[in-house]
C-alpha positions as CSV (number, residue, x, y, z in Angstrom):
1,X,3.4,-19.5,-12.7
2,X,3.6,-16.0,-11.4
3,X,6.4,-15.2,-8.8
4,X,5.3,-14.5,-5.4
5,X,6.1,-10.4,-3.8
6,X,8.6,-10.1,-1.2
7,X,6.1,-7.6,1.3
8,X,7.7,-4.9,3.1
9,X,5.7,-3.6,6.7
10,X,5.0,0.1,7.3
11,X,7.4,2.0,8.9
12,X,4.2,2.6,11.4
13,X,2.9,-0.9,11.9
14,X,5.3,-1.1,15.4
15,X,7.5,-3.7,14.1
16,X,7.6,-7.7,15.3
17,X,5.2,-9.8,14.0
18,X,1.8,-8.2,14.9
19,X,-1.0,-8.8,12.4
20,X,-2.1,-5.0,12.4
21,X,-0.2,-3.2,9.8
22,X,-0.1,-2.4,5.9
23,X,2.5,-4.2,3.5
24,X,3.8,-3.0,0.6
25,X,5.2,-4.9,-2.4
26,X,6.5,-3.4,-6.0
27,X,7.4,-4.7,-9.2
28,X,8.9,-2.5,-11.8
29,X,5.0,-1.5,-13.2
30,X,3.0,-2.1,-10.2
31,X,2.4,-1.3,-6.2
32,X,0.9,-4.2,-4.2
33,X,-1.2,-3.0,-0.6
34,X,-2.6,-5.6,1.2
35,X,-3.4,-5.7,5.5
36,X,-1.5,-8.1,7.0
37,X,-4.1,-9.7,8.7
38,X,-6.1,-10.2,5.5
39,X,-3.2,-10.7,3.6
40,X,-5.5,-12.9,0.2
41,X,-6.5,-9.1,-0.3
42,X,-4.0,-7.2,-2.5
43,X,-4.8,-4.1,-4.1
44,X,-2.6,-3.1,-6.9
45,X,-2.0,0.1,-8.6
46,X,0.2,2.1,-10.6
47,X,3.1,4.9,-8.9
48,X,1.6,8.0,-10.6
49,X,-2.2,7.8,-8.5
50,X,-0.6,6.3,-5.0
51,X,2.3,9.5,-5.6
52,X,-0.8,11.9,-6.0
53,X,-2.4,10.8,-3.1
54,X,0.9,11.5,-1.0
55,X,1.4,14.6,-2.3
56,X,-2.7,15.5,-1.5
57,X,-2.1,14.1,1.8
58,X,0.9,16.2,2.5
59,X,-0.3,19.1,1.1
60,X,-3.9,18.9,3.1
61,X,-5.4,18.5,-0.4
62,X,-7.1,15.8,0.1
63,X,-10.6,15.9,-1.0
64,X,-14.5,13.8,-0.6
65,X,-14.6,11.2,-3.2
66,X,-17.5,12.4,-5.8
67,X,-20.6,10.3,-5.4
């Protein structure tokens, strides 16, 4: 049985209890994304690619995904 996340809401979303903003939940190996208003899709990921994609994004690095 696995334990369920406890979601946080973005900083951005404009608080209350509005259906259009990104949630976050961690466990000590994982991130969890999911939208809140499709919230049975979670994408999970490690810290080391989600802190490269900060950085990229504060850095203006960010770059077209190859094809």
């Amino acid at each position: 049985m696995s334990t369920p996340y406890t979601w946080q809401k973005s900083s951005f979303s404009g608080g209350g209890e509005g259906n259009a903003c990104v949630e976050l939940a961690s466990t000590p190996v994982a991130l969890h994304l999911r939208e809140s208003d499709a919230p049975g899709t979670v994408l999970t990921t490690t810290p080391a690619p989600v802190g490269h994609l900060l950085q990229a994004i504060r850095t203006g690095t960010v770059t077209q995904p190859r094809r």
